[in-house]
Each structure stands twice: as structure tokens, then as C-alpha cells.
C-alpha positions in Angstrom: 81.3 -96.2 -23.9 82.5 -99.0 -26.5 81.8 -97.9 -29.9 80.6 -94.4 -28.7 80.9 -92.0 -32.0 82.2 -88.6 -32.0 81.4 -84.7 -33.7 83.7 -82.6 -33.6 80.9 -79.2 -34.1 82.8 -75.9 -35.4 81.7 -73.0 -32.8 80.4 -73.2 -29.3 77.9 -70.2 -29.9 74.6 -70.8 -28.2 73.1 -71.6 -31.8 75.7 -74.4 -31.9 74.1 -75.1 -28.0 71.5 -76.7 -29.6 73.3 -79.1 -31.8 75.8 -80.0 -28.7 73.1 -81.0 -26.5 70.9 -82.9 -29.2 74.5 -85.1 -29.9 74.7 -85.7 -26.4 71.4 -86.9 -26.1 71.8 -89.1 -29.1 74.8 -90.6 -26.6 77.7 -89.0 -29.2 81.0 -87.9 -27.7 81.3 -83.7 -28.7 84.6 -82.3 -29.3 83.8 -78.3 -29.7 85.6 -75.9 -31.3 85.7 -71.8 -30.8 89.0 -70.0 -29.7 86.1 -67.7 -27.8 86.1 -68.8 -23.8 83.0 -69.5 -22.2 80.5 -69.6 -24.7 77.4 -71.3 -24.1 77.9 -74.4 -25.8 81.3 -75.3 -24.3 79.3 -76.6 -20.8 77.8 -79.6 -23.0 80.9 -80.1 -24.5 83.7 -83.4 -23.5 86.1 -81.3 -25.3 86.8 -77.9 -26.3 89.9 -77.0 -28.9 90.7 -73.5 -29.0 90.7 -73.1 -32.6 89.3 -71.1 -35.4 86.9 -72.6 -37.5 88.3 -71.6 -40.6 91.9 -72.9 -40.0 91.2 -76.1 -42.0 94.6 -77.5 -40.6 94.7 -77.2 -37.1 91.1 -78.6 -37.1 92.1 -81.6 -39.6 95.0 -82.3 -36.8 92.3 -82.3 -33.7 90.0 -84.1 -35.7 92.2 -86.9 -36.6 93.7 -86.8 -32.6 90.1 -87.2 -31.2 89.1 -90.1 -34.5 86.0 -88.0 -34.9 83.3 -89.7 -37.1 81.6 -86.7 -37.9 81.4 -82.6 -38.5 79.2 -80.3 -38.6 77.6 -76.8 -37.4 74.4 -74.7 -37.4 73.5 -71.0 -37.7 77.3 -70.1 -38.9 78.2 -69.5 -43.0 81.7 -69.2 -42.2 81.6 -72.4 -40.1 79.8 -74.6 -42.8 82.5 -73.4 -45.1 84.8 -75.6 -43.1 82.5 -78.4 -42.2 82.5 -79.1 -45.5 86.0 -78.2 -46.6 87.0 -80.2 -43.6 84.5 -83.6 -44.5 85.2 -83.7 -47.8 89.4 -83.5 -46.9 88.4 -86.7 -44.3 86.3 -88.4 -46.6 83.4 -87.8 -44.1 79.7 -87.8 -44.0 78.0 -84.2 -45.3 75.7 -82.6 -47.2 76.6 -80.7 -50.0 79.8 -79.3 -51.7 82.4 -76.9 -51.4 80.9 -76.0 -54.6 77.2 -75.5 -53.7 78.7 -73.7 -50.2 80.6 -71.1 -52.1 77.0 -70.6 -54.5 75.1 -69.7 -51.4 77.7 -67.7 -49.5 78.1 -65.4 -52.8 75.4 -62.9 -52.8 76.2 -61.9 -56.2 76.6 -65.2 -57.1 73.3 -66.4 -56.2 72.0 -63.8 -57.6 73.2 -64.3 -60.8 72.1 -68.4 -60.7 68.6 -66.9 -59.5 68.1 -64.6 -62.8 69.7 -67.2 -65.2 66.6 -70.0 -63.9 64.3 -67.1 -63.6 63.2 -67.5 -60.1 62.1 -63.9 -58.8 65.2 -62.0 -60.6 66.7 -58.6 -58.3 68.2 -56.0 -60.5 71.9 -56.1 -58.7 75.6 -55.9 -59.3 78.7 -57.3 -57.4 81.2 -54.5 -56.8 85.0 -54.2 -55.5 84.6 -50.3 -54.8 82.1 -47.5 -55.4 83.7 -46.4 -59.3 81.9 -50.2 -59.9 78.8 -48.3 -59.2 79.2 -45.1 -61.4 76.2 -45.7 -63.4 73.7 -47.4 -61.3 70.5 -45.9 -61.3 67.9 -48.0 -59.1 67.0 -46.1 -55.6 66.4 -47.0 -52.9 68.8 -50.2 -53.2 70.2 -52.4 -50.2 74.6 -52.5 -50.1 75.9 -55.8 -48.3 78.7 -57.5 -48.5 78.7 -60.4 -50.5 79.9 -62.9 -47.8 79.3 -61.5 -44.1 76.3 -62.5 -41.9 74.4 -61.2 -39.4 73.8 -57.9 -40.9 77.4 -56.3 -41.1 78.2 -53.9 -43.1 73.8 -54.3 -44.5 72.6 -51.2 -45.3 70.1 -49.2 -47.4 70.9 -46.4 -49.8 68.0 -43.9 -50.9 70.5 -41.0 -52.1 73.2 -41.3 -54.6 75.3 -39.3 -52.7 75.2 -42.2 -49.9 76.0 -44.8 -52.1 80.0 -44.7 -52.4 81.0 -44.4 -48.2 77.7 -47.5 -47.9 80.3 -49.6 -50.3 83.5 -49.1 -48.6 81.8 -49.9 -45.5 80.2 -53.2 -47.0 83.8 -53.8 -48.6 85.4 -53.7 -45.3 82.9 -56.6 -43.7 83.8 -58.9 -46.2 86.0 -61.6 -46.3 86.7 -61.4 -49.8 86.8 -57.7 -50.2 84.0 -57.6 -52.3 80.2 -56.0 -51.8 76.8 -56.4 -53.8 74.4 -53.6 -54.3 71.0 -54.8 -55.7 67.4 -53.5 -55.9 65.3 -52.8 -52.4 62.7 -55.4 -52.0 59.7 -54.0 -49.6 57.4 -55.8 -47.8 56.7 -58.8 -45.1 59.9 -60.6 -44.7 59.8 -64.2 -44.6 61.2 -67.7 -44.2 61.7 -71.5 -44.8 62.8 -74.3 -43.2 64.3 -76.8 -45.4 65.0 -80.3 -45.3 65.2 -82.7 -48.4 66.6 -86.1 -47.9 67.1 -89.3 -49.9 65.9 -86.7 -53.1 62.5 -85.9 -51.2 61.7 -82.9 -50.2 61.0 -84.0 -45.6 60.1 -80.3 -44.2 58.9 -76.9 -46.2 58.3 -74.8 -42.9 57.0 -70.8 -44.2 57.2 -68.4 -41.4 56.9 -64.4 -40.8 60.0 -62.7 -39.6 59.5 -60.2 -37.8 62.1 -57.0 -37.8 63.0 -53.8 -36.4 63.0 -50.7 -37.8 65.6 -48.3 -39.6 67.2 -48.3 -35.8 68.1 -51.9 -36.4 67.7 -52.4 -40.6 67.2 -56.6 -41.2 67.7 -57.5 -37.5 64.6 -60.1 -36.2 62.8 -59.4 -33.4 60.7 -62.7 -34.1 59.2 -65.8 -35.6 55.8 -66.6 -36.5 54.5 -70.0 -37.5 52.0 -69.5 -39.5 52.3 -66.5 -41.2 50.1 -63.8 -40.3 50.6 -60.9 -42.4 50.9 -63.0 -45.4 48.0 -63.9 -48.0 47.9 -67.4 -48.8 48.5 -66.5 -53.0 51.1 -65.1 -51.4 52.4 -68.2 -49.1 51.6 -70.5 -52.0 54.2 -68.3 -54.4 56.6 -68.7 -52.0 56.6 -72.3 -51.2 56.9 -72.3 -55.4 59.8 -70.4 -55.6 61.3 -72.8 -52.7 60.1 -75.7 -55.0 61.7 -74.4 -58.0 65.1 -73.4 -56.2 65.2 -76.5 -54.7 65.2 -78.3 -57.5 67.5 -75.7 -59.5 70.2 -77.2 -57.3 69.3 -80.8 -58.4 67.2 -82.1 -55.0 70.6 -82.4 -53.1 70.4 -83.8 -49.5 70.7 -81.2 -46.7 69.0 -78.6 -45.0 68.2 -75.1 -46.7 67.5 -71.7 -44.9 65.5 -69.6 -47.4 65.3 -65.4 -45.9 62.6 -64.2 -48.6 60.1 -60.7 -49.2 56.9 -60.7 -50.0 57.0 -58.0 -52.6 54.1 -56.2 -54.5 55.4 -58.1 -57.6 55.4 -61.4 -55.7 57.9 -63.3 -53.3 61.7 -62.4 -53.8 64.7 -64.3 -52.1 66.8 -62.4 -50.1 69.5 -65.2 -49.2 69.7 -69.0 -48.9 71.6 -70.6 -46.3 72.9 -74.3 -46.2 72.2 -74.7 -43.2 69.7 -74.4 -40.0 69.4 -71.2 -39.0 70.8 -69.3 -36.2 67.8 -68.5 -34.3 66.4 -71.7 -32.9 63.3 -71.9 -35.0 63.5 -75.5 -34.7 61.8 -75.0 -31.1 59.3 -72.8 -33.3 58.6 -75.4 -35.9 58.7 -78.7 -33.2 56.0 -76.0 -31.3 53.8 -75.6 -34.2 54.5 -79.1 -36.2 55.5 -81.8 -33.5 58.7 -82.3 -36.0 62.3 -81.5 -34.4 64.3 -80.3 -37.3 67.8 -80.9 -35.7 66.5 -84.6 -35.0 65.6 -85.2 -38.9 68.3 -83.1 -40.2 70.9 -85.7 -38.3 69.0 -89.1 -38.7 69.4 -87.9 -42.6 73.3 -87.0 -41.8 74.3 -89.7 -39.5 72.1 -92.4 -41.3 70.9 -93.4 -37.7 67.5 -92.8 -38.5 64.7 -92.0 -41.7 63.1 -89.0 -40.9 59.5 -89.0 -41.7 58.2 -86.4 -44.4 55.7 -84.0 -42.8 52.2 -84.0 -43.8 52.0 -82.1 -46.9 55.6 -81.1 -46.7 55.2 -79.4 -43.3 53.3 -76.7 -44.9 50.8 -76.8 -42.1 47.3 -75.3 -41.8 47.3 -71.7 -42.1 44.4 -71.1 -40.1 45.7 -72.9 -36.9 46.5 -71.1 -33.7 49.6 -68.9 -33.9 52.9 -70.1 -32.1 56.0 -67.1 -31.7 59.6 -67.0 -31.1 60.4 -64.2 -29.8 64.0 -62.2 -29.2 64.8 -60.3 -25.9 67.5 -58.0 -26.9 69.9 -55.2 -25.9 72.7 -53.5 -26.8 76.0 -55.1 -26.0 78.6 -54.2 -23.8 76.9 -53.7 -20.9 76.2 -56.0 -18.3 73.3 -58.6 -18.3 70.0 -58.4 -15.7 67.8 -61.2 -16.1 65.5 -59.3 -14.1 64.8 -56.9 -17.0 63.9 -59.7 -19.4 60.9 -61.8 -17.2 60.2 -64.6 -18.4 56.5 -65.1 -20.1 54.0 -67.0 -17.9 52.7 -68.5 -20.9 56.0 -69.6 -22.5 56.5 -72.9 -24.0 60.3 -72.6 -23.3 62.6 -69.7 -22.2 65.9 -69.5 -22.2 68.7 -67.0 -21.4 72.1 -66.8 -22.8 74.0 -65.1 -20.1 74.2 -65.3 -16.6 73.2 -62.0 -14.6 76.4 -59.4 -14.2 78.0 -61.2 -17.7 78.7 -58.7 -20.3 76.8 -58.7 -23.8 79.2 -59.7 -26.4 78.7 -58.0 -29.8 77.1 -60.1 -32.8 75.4 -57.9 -35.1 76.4 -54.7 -32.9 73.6 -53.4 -32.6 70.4 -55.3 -30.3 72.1 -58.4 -29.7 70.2 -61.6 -28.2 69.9 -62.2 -24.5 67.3 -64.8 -24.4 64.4 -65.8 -25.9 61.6 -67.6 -25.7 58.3 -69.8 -27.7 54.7 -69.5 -26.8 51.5 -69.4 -28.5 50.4 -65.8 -29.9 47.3 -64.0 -27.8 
């Protein structure tokens, strides 16, 4: 096709599935990359280079052989690292800075730019090993590392005595050798879909997330859209602190993936993302808004379209019918049965991620997503 543009998108997970197929439809050429065969995304693909997304130069040098116009990923920290590394190297297209990127990907960091603009302050402290911890004092308290995702190395501490093995653990998961311990924050989990562009504020999507228990500490079993279990003081304070973080960070163009509690003491963030998040709640939102996040997040990119602001934000009437996402899950390393996971008769849309008799690859480790699937709540 004359004057067809190309992406080059960084993974081939099936988060990155969604992107692939919503460039294709737009009539882009896709160039993946993920040194991982047969991942989902790779059947949409024109091009798959076996590379790891954070080797900067061997994905400059198949970026510049395919004269890619574009890059860029969902659902991954470690891949928008490079899409942003990699645009700003090519004089591309993107949204944000390395800068901003490395602010978001630093628990401790974020923390700290959090309590300097007062905007729901955690007591915390960024560690290198447990002596870093000698004196702190605030039980029950959650150790993570301070740059890993999907719950690695996430756990929570109620004894002093299982403080110092929970930090070399959360040491080990991260990249930079480096853990956070901070104060626990109980309540209804939360989140918020993000999208500001041209300086306006497009999308401010609140939803419940729903998690397992101690079993599986921080992993979702869902999405709601509205919240449920949330008062609207509540949902109000929340879309506030969005407001006020948003413009802490100066109304910047791009997408934002808030991960918040609702704590007796009022909404608390628990991480930001700069990016969409990595399970599909843009089929939740399109469900429950009639706005496709992907679609507005890459007219604002590409500049191939204006996306239109949602009625008052996207913040939606809280009294309207229920919509959920919801996770069918297992532990990995055993062999997939669709038959197991029946599909809802009532489901807006399904979808699996393995065939039948393919193994479960581990992600978090621990119930790892096999399909899932939107419908309205009964």
C-alpha cells in the first residue's frame, strides 16, 4: 500500500494483542517485537523481530531497516521504558519523557514527588537491603520492589521478624537492586483510566478492582465500571487526587494508569502507570462509555484524529447499570482446557489466550490469565 505507515510495538503479549490488531485496522503495517515464540500478538503481526525490548540498539537497527514511523506498547513498564528511550533516539512521535518514565517506574520515587505536592502522602522508605530498615516501625507495611510489575517480589509484612528475608526477596525482583517498604493502605482498591491530550484532560474512567485474597496478595480478579463498593465522597476524592496529580506533572499529553485505595483516611495512590493498562479495561470502559481508549489514545499519538472529551470527563453516572471484566485464571504450568473456563451466555465479549493442550506460561506466578471476558453485572 503506497504511503502505508509502520509501528514497530515492543512485546507481542496478548495485552500488546490489542494494540496490534487496532493498527491493523487503522491500515498500519506492525513490525512486533518479543524474543518469546508464539505469543498471541505475533498472528496479527507483518513482522516479528526476535528481540528484547530493552536492547535499545538492536531495536534502533530494526527500526531504521523496516523505516518505522512510529513506537509504542501497552500494559508493559519495562517496554515503555524503551518506547520512549527508543522515540526520543529517532526523533519520533511519543508521549512523555525518559524523565517522567523513570518518575513513575520508581516507587520510591513517586512516592517522594507525592508527599513533597501533598497528594495522599504514605509513610515509606526506599531500601538496598534489610540494615536500611533497622529502625522502621510502621506494621503491617507492604515490601515491593521499586521497579518490577505484576506483583513480583509484592508482599506484606505484619511481624518484624518477616521484614528482612520480604526485602531480599523484593531486592532480587528488581532491575535495579533496589526495594521500597511503605505503610499498608486497607481498603477497596481502585482505578483510573487516563487520557489528557492537547493539555485537556479527554477520559477520567474510576473503577473497582477486584482482588484475591492473601493466596494471591494484589492480583485482580476483575473490573467494575462504576464502582460499587465505593461512596461517591469517596469517588469524588479520588477523581481529585487524579486531578491534582495530573496536573503536578504539568498536564502532559499521554495516557495515565492510576492503581489507588480507598483508605479510612481517604483515597491513597498505590502506583501510576504511563501507560494503558495490561488488562484490557478499554473493552470495560468502550462497554460502559461508548469511548474506545486505544482509538483516542492513538488519534492523540498519531495526530490522525482529535479524540472527543467524554462527557464530564468520562466520569459517568454512578447509578447506571453495572458492566464487569472479569479474569479466568489458573495456575501456570499446566496445560490449558477451555472446557473448564465456559464462556458466559451473557458476555459482551470473551476471549481466551491459549489454545486447548498449550501450557500456561508464568506472569505473576501465581493465578495467571487464561481468558477473560465483559458483561453487564446481575
Amino acid at each position: 500500500m503506497s504511503g502505508q505507515k509502520t509501528i514497530l510495538v515492543l512485546g507481542t503479549n496478548a495485552g500488546q494483542a490489542d494494540l496490534i490488531r487496532h493498527m491493523k485496522d487503522r491500515g498500519w503495517r506492525v513490525i512486533g517485537a518479543s524474543p518469546v515464540p508464539g505469543e498471541p500478538g505475533q498472528a496479527f503481526c507483518d513482522a516479528v523481530e526476535a528481540i528484547n525490548i530493552v536492547d535499545l540498539d538492536a531495536l534502533e537497527e530494526a527500526a531504521r531497516r523496516h523505516a518505522i514511523d512510529l513506537v509504542y506498547s501497552i500494559s508493559s513498564d519495562v517496554a515503555m521504558k524503551s518506547v520512549v528511550a527508543l522515540s526520543e533516539r529517532m526523533g519520533l512521535a511519543h508521549f512523555y519523557d525518559s524523565a517522567l518514565v523513570d518518575l513513575l517506574d520508581d516507587k520510591a520515587a513517586l512516592r517522594g514527588f507525592l508527599a513533597e505536592h501533598d497528594l495522599g502522602p504514605v509513610p515509606f522508605r526506599k531500601l538496598a537491603g534489610p540494615a536500611d530498615a533497622a529502625d522502621w516501625d510502621h506494621f503491617p507495611c507492604m515490601v515491593k520492589p521499586t521497579d518490577a510489575q505484576g506483583q513480583r517480589g509484592v508482599v506484606r509484612v505484619d511481624r518484624r521478624e518477616d521484614l528482612a528475608p520480604a526485602i531480599e526477596a523484593a531486592v532480587g525482583f528488581s532491575r535495579s537492586k533496589q526495594a521500597i517498604v511503605e505503610g499498608f493502605l486497607d481498603g477497596v482498591e481502585i482505578s483510573c483510566n487516563v487520557l489528557v491530550c492537547g493539555g485537556e484532560v479527554k477520559m477520567k474512567v474510576l473503577s473497582e478492582r477486584l482482588v484475591h485474597g492473601p493466596h494471591a496478595l494484589g492480583v485482580p480478579r476483575g473490573h467494575l465500571v462504576p464502582c460499587d463498593d465505593v461512596t461517591e465522597a469517596n469517588q469524588r476524592a479520588a477523581l481529585a487526587l487524579v486531578d491534582g496529580i495530573v496536573a503536578a506533572l504539568g498536564h502532559r499529553d499521554g495516557v495515565l494508569y492510576f492503581q489507588m485505595i480507598v483508605t479510612p483516611e481517604g483515597p491513597r495512590v498505590v502506583e501510576i502507570a504511563p501507560r494503558l493498562d495490561g488488562c484490557h479495561m478499554w473493552r470495560l470502559i468502550r462497554a460502559a462509555e461508548g469511548a474506545d481508549l486505544i482509538a483516542m489514545a492513538m488519534d492523540c499519538l498519531t495526530g490522525e484524529g482529535a479524540p472527543a472529551t467524554l462527557p464530564n470527563g468520562g466520569e459517568g453516572d454512578r447509578h447506571r447499570p453495572i458492566r464487569e471484566l472479569m479474569f479466568q485464571q489458573m495456575a501456570p504450568g499446566r496445560p490449558f482446557d477451555p472446557a473448564a473456563f465456559p464462556v458466559p451466555g451473557d458476555a459482551i465479549y470473551h476471549e481466551y489466550r491459549y489454545n486447548a493442550g498449550e501450557e500456561v506460561r508464568p506472569v505473576n506466578g501465581t493465578l495467571d490469565v487464561v481468558g477473560y471476558y465483559v458483561r453487564e453485572r446481575t
